[in-house]
Steps between C-alpha positions, in 0.01 A plus 500: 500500500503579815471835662767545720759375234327656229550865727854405552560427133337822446737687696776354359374593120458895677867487612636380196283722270710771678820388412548663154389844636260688742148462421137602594214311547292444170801443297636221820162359377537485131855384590350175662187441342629268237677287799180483737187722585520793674239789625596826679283394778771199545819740408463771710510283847792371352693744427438679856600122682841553249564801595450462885723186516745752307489353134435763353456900562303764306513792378289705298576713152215754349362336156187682282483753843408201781762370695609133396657233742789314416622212671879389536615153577812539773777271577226326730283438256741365265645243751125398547475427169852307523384304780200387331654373213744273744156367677344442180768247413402321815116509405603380123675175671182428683298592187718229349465228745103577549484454104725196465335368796206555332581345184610194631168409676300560177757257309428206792222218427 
C-alpha cells in the first residue's frame, strides 16, 4: 500500500479509535492492531500532528504512581473523521471504475 495513504488511513483508524472514549497510547494500539499494524515509533508522531492541527488534546491522569496521557478527540477531530468518510465514497467510485475497467480488459480476446 502505499505510504502516504497508508499514514492517512492510519490517522483516520487513531481518530476513530477515540470515539468511544479517551484513550492512551498502548491501548490506541491494541485498539487497531487487528485493523492494520501499528508501532509506538509510528503512533506517537501521530498523535502530536493530531493534536497540533487540533484533533485532539491531552491530558494526563496518575495510574500505578506515573503520570498517564490521555488523548481526547474534539469536535475537529470528529468532523475529520466525517469528512473522510464523504471522500472515501469518491475513492470507492474510482475503486469501482478502476476494477470494472479492469475486468473488462481481461474478458476481451
Amino acid at each position: 500500500m502505499d505510504a502516504q495513504l497508508k499514514k492517512g488511513l492510519i490517522e483516520i483508524c487513531v481518530l476513530v479509535s477515540l470515539k468511544p472514549q479517551d484513550s492512551y497510547g498502548y491501548q490506541i494500539i491494541k485498539d487497531i492492531s487487528p485493523y492494520t499494524q501499528l508501532s509506538e515509533s509510528t503512533l506517537y508522531p501521530i498523535l502530536k500532528r493530531l493534536e497540533a492541527a487540533g484533533h485532539v488534546t491531552t491530558y494526563s491522569i496518575a495510574h500505578n504512581g506515573r503520570l498517564r496521557k490521555y488523548y481526547h478527540l474534539t469536535p475537529k477531530g470528529q468532523e475529520k473523521i466525517r469528512e473522510f468518510l464523504v471522500e472515501w465514497q469518491d475513492v470507492m467510485r474510482v475503486y469501482r471504475f478502476i476494477a470494472g475497467q479492469s475486468e473488462q480488459r481481461e474478458e476481451e480476446p
